[in-house]
VOFIVEX-976685 format. One line per field, with one value per residue (C-alpha): residue in one letter; y, x, z. Coordinates in Angstrom, 3 decimals. Each point is the difference from the previous one (the first is absolute). Example, Ala and Ser with C-alpha at 12.3 -4.5 7.8 and 13.67 -1.06 7.14 Angstrom:
REM residues 2
aa (A/S)
v (-4.500/3.440)
u (12.300/1.370)
w (7.800/-0.660)
//
This chain:
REM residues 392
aa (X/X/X/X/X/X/X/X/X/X/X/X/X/X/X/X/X/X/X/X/X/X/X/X/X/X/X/X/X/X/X/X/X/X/X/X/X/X/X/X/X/X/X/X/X/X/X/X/X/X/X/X/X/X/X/X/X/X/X/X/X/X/X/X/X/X/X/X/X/X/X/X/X/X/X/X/X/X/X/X/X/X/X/X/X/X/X/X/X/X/X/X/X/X/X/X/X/X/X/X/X/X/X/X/X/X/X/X/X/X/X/X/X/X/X/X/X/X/X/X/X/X/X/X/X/X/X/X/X/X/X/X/X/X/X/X/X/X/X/X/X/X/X/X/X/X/X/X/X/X/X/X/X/X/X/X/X/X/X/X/X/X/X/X/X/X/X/X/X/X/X/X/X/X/X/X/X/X/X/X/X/X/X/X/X/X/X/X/X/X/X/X/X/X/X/X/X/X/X/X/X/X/X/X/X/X/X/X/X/X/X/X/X/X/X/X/X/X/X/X/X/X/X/X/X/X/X/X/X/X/X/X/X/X/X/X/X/X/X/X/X/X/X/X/X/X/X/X/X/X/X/X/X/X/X/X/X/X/X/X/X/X/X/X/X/X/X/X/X/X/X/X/X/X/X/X/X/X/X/X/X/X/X/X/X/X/X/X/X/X/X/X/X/X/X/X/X/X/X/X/X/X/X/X/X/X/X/X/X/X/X/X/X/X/X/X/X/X/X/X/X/X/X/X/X/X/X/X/X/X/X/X/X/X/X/X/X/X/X/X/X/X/X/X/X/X/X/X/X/X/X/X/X/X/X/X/X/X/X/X/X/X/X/X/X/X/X/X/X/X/X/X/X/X/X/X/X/X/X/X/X/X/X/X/X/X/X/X/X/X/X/X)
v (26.708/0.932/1.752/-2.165/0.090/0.754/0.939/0.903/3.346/-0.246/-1.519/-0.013/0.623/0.758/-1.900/-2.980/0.659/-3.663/1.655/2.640/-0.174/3.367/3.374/3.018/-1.079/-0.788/-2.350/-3.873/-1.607/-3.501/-1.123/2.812/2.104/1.165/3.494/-0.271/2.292/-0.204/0.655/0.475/1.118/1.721/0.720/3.410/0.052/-1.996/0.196/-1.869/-0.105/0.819/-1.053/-2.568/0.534/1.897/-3.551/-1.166/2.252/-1.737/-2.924/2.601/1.204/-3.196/-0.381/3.609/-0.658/-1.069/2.456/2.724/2.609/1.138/2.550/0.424/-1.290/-0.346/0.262/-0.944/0.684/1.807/-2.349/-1.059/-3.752/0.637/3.340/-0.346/-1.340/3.162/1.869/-2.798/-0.625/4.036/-0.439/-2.868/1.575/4.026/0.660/-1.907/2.378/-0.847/-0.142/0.090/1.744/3.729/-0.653/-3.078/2.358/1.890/-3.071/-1.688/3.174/0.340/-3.599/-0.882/3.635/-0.407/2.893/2.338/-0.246/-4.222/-0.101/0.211/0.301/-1.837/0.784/-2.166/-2.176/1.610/-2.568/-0.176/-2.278/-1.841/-1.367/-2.354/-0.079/2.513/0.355/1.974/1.232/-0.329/1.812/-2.189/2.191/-1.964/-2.934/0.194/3.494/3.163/0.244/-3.323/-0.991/-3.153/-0.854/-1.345/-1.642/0.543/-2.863/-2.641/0.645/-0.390/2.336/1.151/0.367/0.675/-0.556/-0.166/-4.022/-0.983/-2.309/-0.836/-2.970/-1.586/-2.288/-1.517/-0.142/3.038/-0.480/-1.156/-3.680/-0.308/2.030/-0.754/0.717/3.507/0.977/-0.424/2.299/2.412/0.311/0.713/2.179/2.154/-0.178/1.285/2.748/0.754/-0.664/3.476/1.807/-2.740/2.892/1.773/-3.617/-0.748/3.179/-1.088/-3.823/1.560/2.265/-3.233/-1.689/1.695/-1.709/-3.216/-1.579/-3.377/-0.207/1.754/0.835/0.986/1.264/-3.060/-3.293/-1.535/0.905/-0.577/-1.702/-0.602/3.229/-0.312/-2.251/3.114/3.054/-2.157/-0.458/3.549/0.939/-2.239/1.171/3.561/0.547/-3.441/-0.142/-1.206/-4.432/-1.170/-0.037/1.132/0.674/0.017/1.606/-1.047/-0.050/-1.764/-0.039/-1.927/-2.085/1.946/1.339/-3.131/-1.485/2.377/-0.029/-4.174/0.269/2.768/-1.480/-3.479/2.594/1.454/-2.824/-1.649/2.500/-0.032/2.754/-0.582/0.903/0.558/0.575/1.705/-0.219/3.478/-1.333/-2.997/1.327/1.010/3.496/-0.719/-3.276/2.673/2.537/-2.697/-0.762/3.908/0.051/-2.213/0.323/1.669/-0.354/0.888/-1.004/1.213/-2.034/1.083/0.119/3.799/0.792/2.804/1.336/-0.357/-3.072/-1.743/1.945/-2.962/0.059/4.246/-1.094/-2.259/2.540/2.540/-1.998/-0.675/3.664/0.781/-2.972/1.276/-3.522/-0.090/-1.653/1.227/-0.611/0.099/-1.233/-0.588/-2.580/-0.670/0.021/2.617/-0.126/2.936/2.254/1.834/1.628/-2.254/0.334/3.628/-0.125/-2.319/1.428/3.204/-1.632/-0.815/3.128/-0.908/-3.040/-0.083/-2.243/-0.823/-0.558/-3.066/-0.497/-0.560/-3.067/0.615/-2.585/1.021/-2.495/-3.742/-0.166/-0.901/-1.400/3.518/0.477/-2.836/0.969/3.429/-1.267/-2.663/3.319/1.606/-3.070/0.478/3.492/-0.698/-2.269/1.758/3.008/-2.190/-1.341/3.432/1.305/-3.302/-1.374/-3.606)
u (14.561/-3.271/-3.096/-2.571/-3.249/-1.574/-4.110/-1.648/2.224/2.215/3.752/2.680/3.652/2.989/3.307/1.087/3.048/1.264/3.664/-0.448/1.264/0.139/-2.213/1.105/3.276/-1.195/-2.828/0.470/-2.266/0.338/-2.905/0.932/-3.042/-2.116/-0.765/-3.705/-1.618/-3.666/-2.195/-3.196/-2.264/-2.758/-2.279/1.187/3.313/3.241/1.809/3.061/0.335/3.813/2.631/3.679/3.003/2.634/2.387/-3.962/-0.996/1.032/-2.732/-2.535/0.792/-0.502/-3.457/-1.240/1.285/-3.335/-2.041/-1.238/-0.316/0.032/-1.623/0.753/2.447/-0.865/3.191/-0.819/2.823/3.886/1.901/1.942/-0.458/-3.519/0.270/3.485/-1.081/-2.404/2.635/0.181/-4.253/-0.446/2.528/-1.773/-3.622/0.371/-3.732/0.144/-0.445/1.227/-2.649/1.230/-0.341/1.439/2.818/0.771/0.455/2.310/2.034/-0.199/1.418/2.870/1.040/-0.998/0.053/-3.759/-0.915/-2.746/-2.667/-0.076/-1.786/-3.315/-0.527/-3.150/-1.509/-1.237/-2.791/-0.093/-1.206/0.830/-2.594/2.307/-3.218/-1.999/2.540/0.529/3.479/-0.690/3.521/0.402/2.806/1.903/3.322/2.321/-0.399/2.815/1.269/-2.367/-1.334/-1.228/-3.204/-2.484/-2.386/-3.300/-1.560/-3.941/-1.336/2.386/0.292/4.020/2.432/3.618/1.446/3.663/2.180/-2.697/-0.612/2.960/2.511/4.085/-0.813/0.637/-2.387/-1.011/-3.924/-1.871/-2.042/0.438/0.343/2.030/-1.462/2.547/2.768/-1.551/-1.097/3.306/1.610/-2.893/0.361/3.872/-0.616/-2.334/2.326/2.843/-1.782/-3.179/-0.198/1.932/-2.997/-2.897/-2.001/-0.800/-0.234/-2.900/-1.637/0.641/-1.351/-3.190/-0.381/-0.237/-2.713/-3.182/1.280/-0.745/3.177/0.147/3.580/2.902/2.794/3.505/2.791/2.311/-0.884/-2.512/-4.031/-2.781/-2.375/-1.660/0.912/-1.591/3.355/1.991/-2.343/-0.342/4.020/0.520/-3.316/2.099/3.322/-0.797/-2.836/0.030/1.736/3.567/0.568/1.460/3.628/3.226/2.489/3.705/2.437/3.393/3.984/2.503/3.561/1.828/-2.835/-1.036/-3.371/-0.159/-0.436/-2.436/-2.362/0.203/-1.308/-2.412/-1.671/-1.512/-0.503/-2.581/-1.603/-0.329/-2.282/-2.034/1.503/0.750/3.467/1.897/3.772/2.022/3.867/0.560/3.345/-1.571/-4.065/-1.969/-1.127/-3.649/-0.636/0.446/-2.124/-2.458/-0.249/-0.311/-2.847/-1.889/3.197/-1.606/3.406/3.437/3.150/3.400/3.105/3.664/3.323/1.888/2.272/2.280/-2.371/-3.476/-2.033/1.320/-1.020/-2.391/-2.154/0.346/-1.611/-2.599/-0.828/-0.393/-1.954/-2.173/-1.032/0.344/-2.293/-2.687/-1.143/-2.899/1.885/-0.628/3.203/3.533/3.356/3.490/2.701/3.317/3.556/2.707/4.072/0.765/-3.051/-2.236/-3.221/-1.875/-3.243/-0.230/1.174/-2.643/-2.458/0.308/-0.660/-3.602/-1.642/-2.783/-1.073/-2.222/1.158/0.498/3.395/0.868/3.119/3.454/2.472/3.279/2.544/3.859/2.224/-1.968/-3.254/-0.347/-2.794/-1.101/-0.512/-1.902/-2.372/-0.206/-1.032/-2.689/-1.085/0.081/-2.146/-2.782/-0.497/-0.061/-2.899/-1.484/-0.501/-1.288/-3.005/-0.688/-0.313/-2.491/2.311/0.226)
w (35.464/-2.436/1.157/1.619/0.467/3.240/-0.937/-2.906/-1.666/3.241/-0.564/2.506/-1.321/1.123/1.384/2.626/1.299/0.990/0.859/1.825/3.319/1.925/-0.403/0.813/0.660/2.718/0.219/-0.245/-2.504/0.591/-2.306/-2.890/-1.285/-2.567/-1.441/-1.319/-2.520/-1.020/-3.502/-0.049/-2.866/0.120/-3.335/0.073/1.798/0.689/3.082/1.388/3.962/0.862/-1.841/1.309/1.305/-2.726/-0.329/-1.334/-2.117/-3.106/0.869/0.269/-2.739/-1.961/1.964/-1.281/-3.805/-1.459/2.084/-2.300/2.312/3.879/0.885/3.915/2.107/3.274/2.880/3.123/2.055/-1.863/1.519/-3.200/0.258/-1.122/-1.383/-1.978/-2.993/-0.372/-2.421/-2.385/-0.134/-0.844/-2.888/-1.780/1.216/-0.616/0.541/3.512/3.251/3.169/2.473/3.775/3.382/0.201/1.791/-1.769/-3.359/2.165/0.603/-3.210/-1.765/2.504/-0.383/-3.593/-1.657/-1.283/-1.553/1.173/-2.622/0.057/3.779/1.073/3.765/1.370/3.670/2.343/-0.503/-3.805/-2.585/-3.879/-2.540/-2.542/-2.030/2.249/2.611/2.548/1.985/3.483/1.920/3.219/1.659/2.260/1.431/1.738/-2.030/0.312/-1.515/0.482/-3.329/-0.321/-1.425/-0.853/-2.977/0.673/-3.414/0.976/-2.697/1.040/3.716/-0.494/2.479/-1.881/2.734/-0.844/3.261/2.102/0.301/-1.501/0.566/-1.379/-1.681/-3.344/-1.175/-3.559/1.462/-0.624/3.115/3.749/0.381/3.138/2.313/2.724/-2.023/-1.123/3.271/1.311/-3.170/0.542/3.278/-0.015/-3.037/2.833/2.600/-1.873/-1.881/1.341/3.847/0.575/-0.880/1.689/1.253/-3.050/-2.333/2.905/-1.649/-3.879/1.078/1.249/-2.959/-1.962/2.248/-2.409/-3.157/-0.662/-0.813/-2.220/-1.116/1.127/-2.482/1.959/-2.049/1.124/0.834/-0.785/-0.337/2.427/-1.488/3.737/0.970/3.876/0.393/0.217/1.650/3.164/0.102/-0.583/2.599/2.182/-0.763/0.515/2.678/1.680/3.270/0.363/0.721/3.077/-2.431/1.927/-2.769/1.190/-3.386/1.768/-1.053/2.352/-0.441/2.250/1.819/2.605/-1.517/-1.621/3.551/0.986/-2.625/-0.133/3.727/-0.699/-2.968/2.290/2.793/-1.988/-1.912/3.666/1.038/-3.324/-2.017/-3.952/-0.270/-3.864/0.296/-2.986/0.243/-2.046/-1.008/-2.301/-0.463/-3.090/1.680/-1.671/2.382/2.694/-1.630/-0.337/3.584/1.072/-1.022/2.599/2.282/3.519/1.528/-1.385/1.774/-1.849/1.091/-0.558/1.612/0.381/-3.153/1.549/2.616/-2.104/-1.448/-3.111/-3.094/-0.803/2.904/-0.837/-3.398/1.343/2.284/-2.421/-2.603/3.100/0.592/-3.626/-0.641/2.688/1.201/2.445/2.619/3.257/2.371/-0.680/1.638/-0.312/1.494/-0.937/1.105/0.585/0.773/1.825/-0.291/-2.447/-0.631/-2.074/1.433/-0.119/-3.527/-1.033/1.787/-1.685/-3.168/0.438/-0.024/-2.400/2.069/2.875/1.847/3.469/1.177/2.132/1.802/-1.887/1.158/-0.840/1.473/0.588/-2.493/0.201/1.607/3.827/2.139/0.775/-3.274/-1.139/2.659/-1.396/-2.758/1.612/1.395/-3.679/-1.200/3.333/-0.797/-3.789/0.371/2.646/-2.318/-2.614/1.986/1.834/-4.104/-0.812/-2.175/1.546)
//
């Protein structure tokens, strides 16, 4: 990839990662990704915005050889997908300072050994004048690690935004085009990353509202070039009220909780409720994430593995509460051979949520008549809850 030009003295470089199909070993990227940098010149001073991922670093490098001289480099957030490249920028640009939050300069010398006398720590709401353009900092913790920070460009109204906006996705356009298809990368990019810590993001979204906000350039994905597109999903994602969504993360493994959740599912959409089903055995765990976000109801099914539920529906539950949906009710049905204590299991694994539980169904081997009118009864209370919240 070469530089390209965004405004006037303002490039975007960086890498597309076409490939790249899990993060963190852990995180499916189904579209890939992109590690963004930024240049901008001022008349007095050069700065590059972030850097890539280390596996990258040799295209930036290639983007930076016929730049004379940087002067700062701004890091957002140490995370080493945009900070790893950091290292290899100070060698070719010895004069450069690193300019980031304190505790980021903690961070990025524990993780990238940067020494001492290359930072410079900026507060809050601290600006720096580059020569007719003037960078302010914003301090945005928990977007998504504690340290992290944003970059407000006061001429050009544009937002560097690092994580904060972002979304996994690979893309040869420099700006949005497909807003469907980026809201739905943006959106799991939140709900995997960001939704665990809603509350305080609320706070960081409404220290944003004075500034008047033209462009917004993420560190992945692509950049807002109608940047309202995004602050209403994220006002919506994070402070809106949850949807009338039921989301049922299920494993069966001989039929049984098949059965139940095949009768459960029409239960519910009878009486008006979207429902979204995810077999844990088969799912990509960031269509699930997706849907906790709106999800107002969670329903985990599983069958008992040696006295407890499966270790599947134990990992859906616990991305669940790690995840910190909105959702407001909870249950559990399933199947057992001889006995267990699923439920109680479970239930102790939500301790983050606040949620209301509703009555578990668990059926003895295959699923009788009793319990298929358990679980009509499940389905009545489900949507009663719903309408008593507003929600349909």
């Amino acid at each position: 990839m070469i530089a390209r030009k965004i405004k006037k003295d303002i490039q975007w470089m960086g890498a597309v990662d076409w490939d790249r199909r899990l993060f963190d070993s852990l995180i499916p990227l189904p579209d890939g990704t992109s590690y963004n940098a930024y240049l901008i010149k001022g008349s007095e001073k050069t700065v590059l915005m972030d850097t890539v991922d280390p596996p990258k670093t040799h295209i930036l490098r290639a983007q930076l050889e016929k730049v004379p001289k940087i002067d700062y480099l701004i890091s957002h957030h140490a995370e080493q997908d945009h900070s790893g490249a950091i290292p290899a920028v100070l060698e070719r640009f010895p004069e450069a300072k690193v300019i980031c939050t304190e505790k980021a300069k903690g961070m990025l010398s524990d993780l990238l050994l940067i020494p001492e006398d290359r930072f410079q720590t900026v507060t809050d709401g601290e600006s720096l004048d580059i020569g007719g353009k003037t960078l302010r900092f914003i301090h945005t913790p928990w977007v998504h690690w504690p340290e992290t920070m944003v970059t407000y460009l006061a001429e050009d109204k544009i937002l560097f935004s690092c994580d904060f906006f972002g979304s996994h996705l690979a893309t040869s356009g420099l700006y949005v085009k497909d807003q469907g298809q980026v809201y739905e990368a943006a959106k799991r990019y939140y709900a995997e990353i960001m939704m665990p810590f809603r509350k305080i993001i609320a706070g960081n979204l409404k220290k944003l509202e004075p500034y008047e906000i033209k462009m917004i350039a993420p560190s992945h994905g692509p950049i807002y070039d109608n940047p309202s597109f995004i602050l209403e999903a994220y006002k919506d994602w994070v402070t809106g009220p949850p949807h009338n969504l039921v989301v049922i993360p299920f494993v069966s493994m001989h039929g049984s909780t098949r059965k139940m959740i095949d009768y459960l599912v029409p239960a519910l959409a009878e009486r008006g409720l979207q429902v979204h089903q995810f077999d844990l055995a088969v799912s990509d765990i960031g269509k699930l994430a997706i849907q906790l976000v709106d999800a107002a109801t969670i329903i985990v099914g599983t069958p008992t593995v040696i006295a407890g539920p499966h270790p599947l529906a134990v990992y859906g539950t616990y991305l669940a509460n790690l995840l910190y949906p909105k959702a407001r009710f909870l249950s559990v049905f399933g199947s057992y051979g001889w006995g267990g204590n699923t439920v109680n299991i479970l239930s102790g694994m939500i301790s983050k949520l606040d949620v209301e539980v509703i009555d578990p169904v668990l059926s003895k081997g295959v699923p009788t008549e009793d319990d298929y009118k358990s679980l009509e009864k499940m389905a009545d209370t489900v949507a009663a809850k719903h309408k008593e919240a507003g929600l349909m």
